[in-house]
N, C-alpha and C positions, 0 to 999 in steps of 0.2 A: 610650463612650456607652451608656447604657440606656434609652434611647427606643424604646418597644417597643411593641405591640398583641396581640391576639389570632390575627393573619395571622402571627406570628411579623416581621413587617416593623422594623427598628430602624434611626433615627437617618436617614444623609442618603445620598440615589440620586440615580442619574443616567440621564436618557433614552438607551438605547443605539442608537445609528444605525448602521448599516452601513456608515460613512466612519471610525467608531470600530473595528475591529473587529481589526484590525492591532495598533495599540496598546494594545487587550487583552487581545488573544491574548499577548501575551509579558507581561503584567502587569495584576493589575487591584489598583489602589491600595485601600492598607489604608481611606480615607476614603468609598471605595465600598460601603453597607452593602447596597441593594437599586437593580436598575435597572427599567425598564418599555420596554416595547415595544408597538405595534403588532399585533394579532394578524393585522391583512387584513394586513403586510408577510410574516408568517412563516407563516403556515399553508399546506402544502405544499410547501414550499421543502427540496429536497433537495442532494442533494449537496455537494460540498467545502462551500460556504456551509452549510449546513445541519449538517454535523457541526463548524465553527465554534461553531457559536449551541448544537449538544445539551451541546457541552464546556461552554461561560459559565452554560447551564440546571442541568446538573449540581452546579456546584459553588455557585453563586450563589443569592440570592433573586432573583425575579421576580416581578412585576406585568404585567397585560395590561389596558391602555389602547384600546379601543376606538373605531373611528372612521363604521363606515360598516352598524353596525346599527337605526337613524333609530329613536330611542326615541317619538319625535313624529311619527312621519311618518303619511299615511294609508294608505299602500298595507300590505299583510297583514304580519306580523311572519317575517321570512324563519328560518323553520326549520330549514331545511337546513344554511344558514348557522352557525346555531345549534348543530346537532348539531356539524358538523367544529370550531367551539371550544371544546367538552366535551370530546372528545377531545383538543385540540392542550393545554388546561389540564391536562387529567388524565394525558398522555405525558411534559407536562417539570415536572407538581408545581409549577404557579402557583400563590402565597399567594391572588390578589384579578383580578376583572376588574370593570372600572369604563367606562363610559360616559356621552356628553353627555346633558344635558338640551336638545335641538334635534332637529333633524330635519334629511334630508339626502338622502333622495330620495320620489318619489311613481310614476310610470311608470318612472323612471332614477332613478341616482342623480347630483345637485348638483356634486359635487366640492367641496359648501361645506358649511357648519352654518349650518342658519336656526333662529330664533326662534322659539316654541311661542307660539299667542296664549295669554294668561293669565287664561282661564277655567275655570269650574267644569268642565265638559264635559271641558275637556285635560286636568284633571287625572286625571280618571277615565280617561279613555283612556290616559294613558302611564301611571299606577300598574299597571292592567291587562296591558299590553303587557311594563311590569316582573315584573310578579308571574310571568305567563305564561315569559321569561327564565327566570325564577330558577329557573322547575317545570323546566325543560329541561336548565339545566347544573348543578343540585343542588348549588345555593349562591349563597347572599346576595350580589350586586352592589352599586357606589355608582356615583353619580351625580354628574356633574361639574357645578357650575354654569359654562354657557356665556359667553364676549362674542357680542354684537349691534351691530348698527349701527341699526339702524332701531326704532320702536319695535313691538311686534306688535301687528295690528288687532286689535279686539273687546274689549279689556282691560277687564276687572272687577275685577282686581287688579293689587297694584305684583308686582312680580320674586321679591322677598323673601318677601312671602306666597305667591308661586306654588309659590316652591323646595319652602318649610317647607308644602303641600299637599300636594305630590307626594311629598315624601320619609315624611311622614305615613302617607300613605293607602295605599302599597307596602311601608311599613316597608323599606325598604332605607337603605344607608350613602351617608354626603356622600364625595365625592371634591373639597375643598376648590382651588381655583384662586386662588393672590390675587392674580396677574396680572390675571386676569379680573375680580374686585371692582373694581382701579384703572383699568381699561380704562372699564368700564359707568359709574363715576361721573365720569369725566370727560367721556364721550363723552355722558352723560344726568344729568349734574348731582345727582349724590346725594353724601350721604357714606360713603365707602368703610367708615370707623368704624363709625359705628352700622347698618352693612347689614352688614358681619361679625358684629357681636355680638348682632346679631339671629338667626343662625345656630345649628341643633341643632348645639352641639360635641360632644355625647354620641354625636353619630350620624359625625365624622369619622375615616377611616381613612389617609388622608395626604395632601397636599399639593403641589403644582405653585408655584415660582417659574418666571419667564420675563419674557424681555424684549418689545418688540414697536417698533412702527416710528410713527414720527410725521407726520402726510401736511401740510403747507403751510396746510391749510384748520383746522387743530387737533385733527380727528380722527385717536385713535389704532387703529390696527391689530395686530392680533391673531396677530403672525406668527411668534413663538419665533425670532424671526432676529437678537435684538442680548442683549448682556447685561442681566442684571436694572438697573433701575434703585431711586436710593433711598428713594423714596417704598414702591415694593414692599416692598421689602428689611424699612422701620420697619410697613406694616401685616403682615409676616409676625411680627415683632414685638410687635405688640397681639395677633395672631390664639396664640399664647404665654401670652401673659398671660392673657387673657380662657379661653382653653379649658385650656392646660398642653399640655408638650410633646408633638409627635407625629411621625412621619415626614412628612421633605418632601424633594423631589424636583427639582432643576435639569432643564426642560423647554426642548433645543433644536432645532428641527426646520427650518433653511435657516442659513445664513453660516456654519456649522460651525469654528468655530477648531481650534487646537491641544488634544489634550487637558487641556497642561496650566492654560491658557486656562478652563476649562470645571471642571476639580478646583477654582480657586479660589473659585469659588462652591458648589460643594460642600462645602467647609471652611468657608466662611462661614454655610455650616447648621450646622454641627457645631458654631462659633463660637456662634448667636446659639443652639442648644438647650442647650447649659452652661451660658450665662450663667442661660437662665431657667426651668432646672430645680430650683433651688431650692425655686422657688415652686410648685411641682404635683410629688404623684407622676408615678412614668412612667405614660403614657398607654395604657388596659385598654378597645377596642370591648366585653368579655365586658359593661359595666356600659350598654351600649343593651342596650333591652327586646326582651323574643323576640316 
C-alpha cells in the first residue's frame, strides 16, 4: 500500500487498547500501518505498562486522538493540560493529534461529548480556542466530526455548514468519522452521501470506521462496541471515490474481540484502498492551504 499524507501516516490502523497489548507485544501484523491512542489514557503512565507502549511508540506510527480537551466547552481552555501533551507528542514522535468538534465539560467534566449549538458565535469561539491549541503544541490539529443525539438549541445553521465554518476559520485538518456521518443521518434524517461530499476532502488526514449499537426505539448509538457495519463500510467507499485514498483506521473502544477479530477489518481497508486507488493519486495534506 502507498496510501500516505504529509504526517507520514499510510494505508490501514488500528485503535490500540490496553486489552491488545499482549498480542502485540509478541507481534504486530504486517496489515497494521499506524495505530491511535488516547492521550488522557497514557499521559503519565509509567512503568512495566509504560515501557510496553515506549517499545510499540518506538517502532510504530502513532496518532493521538483526543478525548477530554472540550474544544466547545465554556469553561477556560485547560493549558496545563495542554502543555503535558506537547511534551507526551514530542517524547514518542506523534505524526497528528486530533479532537472532537463537542464539548465535554463546563465546571467538571460530562464523561460524554455534547453538541456545539451551530451558530455564528460557536464558531468563533471553538476556531479561537483551536487556534489558541495549535499556538501551545506547535502544530496543526484536526477535528473529528462528532455523533449527537439531540438536536443543538439556537441553530442558525445545519451540521455541515457548521463543520466547514469551523474548520474554515481555524484553518486546521478534518479527522474524518464515517461511523458518525451514518449514525447523525439516520438518527436526524439526512443523507449520509451528499453530507460527505459536501466535506473539505483537501482538508482530511484520516479516517475512523466503527461499529455502534442499535437501541429498540431506532436510535443508533455511538459506542465503537460492535463491528463495522455495511452501509458504513460502502460510505467509506464513496468517501474514496469522491476525495481519493487516505488513511483509515478501525476504531474499537468496549466488546473488544479477538485480535484476529479486529485485523479483519483492518484488511478490509487495505482491501477497499487498492480497489480504489486507481482512481486518485496517493493522498498529499501538503496540497490544503497554509
Amino acid at each position: 500500500m502507498t496510501t500516505s499524507n504529509s504526517f507520514g501516516l499510510t494505508g490501514s490502523g488500528l485503535g490500540l487498547r490496553r486489552a491488545l497489548l499482549p498480542a502485540l507485544q509478541a507481534d504486530v501484523p504486517d496489515s497494521i500501518d499506524f495505530f491511535e491512542v488516547s492521550p488522557e489514557n497514557w499521559v503519565g503512565v509509567g512503568g512495566h505498562l509504560g515501557k510496553q507502549f515506549r517499545r510499540l511508540t518506538e517502532r510504530h506510527r502513532f496518532v493521538a486522538h483526543g478525548l477530554a480537551l472540550s474544544l466547545g466547552g465554556p469553561a477556560p481552555l485547560d493549558t496545563v493540560f495542554l502543555s503535558e501533551l506537547k511534551q507526551f507528542l514530542d517524547h514518542h514522535d506523534f505524526a497528528l493529534y486530533t479532537e472532537h468538534l463537542s464539548f465535554c465539560s463546563d465546571e467538571g467534566h460530562f464523561y460524554d461529548l455534547y453538541p456545539i449549538p451551530f451558530t455564528e458565535q460557536a464558531v468563533k469561539h471553538v476556531a479561537d480556542r483551536i487556534r489558541r491549541t495549535q499556538d501551545i503544541l506547535e502544530r496543526r490539529i484536526a477535528l473529528e466530526n462528532a455523533s449527537y443525539y439531540v438536536q443543538p438549541p439556537r441553530a442558525e445553521m445545519d451540521e455541515l455548514t457548521f463543520i466547514n465554518a469551523v474548520l474554515s476559520e481555524a484553518d486546521c485538518y478534518l479527522h474524518l468519522d464515517v461511523n458518525n456521518i451514518y449514525v447523525n443521518s439516520v438518527n436526524h434524517g439526512y443523507d449520509p452521501v451528499a453530507f460527505l461530499r459536501g466535506l473539505p476532502g483537501e482538508r482530511i488526514v484520516y479516517s475512523h470506521v466503527a461499529g455502534h449499537d442499535l437501541e429498540p426505539s431506532g436510535l443508533i448509538i455511538d459506542t465503537h462496541g460492535q463491528n463495522t457495519i455495511e452501509p458504513v463500510w460502502g460510505l467509506l467507499a464513496e468517501a474514496y471515490r469522491s476525495f481519493g485514498v487516505f488513511p483509515t483506521l478501525v476504531e474499537r473502544d468496549s466488546n473488544i474481540p479477538p485480535i484476529s477479530e479486529l485485523l479483519t477489518e483492518v484488511e478490509r481497508i487495505r482491501a477497499l484502498q487498492k480497489n480504489h486507488q486507481h482512481c486518485h493519486s496517493a493522498y498529499d495534506t501538503s496540497e490544503v492551504a497554509a
